[in-house]
N, C-alpha and C positions, 0 to 999 in steps of 0.2 A: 690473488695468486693461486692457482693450482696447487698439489698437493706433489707434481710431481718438478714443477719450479720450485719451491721451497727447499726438495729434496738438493735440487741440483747447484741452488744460493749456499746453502748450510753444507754443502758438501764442497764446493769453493773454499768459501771461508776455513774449514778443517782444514783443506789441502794448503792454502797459504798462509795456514798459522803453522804448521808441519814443516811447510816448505822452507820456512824464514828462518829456521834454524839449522838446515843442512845448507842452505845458501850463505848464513851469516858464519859459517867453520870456516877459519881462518883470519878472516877477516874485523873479528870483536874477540876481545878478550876480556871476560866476566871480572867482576872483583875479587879477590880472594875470598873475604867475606861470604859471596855467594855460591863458591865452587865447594866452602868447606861447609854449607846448609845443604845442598845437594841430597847429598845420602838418606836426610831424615822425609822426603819429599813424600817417597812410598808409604814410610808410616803415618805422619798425618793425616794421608789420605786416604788411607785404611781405616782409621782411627775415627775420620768423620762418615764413611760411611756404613760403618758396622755399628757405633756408638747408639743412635738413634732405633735400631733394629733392636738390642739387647735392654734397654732402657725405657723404652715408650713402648705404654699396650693402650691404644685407642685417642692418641693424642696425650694421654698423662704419664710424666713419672711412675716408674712402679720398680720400688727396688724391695719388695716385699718376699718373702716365700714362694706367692702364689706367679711370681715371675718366671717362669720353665726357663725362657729363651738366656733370661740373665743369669742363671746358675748355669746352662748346658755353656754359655759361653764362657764364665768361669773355669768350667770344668777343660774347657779347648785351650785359654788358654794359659794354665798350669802342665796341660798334656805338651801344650809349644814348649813351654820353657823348658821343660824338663829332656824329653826326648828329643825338640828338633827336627821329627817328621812331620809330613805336611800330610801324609795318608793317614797316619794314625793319630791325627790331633783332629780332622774332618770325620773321621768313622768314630770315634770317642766321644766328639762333643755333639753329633748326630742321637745317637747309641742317648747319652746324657740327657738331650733334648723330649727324644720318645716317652725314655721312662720314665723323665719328670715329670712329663705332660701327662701321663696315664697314672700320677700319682694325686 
């Protein structure tokens, strides 16, 4: 298969995973169960992709000192919790990152 069929398989498949849910409004109705899980969806999924980033330097654990990325991320988010901005918790934990790293 070419490079630009795969494109246009795999761009299918998005569009009728997408689709099946603006096609299926009205007509299913989730469990409650499921509608009240909803909300946490974004943070999970947040959670699994930043966790490995902040954690893992070269394939190992490293929750040591010498970790930059896991204190700056620390530091971002204490700056979330506290203030709630999304510019000043990105420029803080950056800022944080730097000057760890050149520590």
């Amino acid at each position: 298969m070419t490079l630009w069929g795969l494109m246009l398989v795999c761009g299918a498949i998005t569009f009728a995973i997408r689709y099946s849910f603006i096609a299926a409004a009205g007509h299913f109705e989730p469990p409650d169960w499921f509608v009240r899980l909803l909300p946490f969806v974004p943070v999970a999924a947040l959670t699994a992709l930043v966790t490995p980033e902040l954690l893992l330097i070269d394939g190992a654990v490293a929750l040591g000192i010498d970790n930059s990325r896991l204190w700056a991320g620390l530091v971002a988010i204490v700056v979330a919790a506290l203030w709630r901005n999304t510019v000043l918790t990105i420029g803080l934990g950056f800022a944080a990152f730097y000057l760890l790293r050149g520590v």
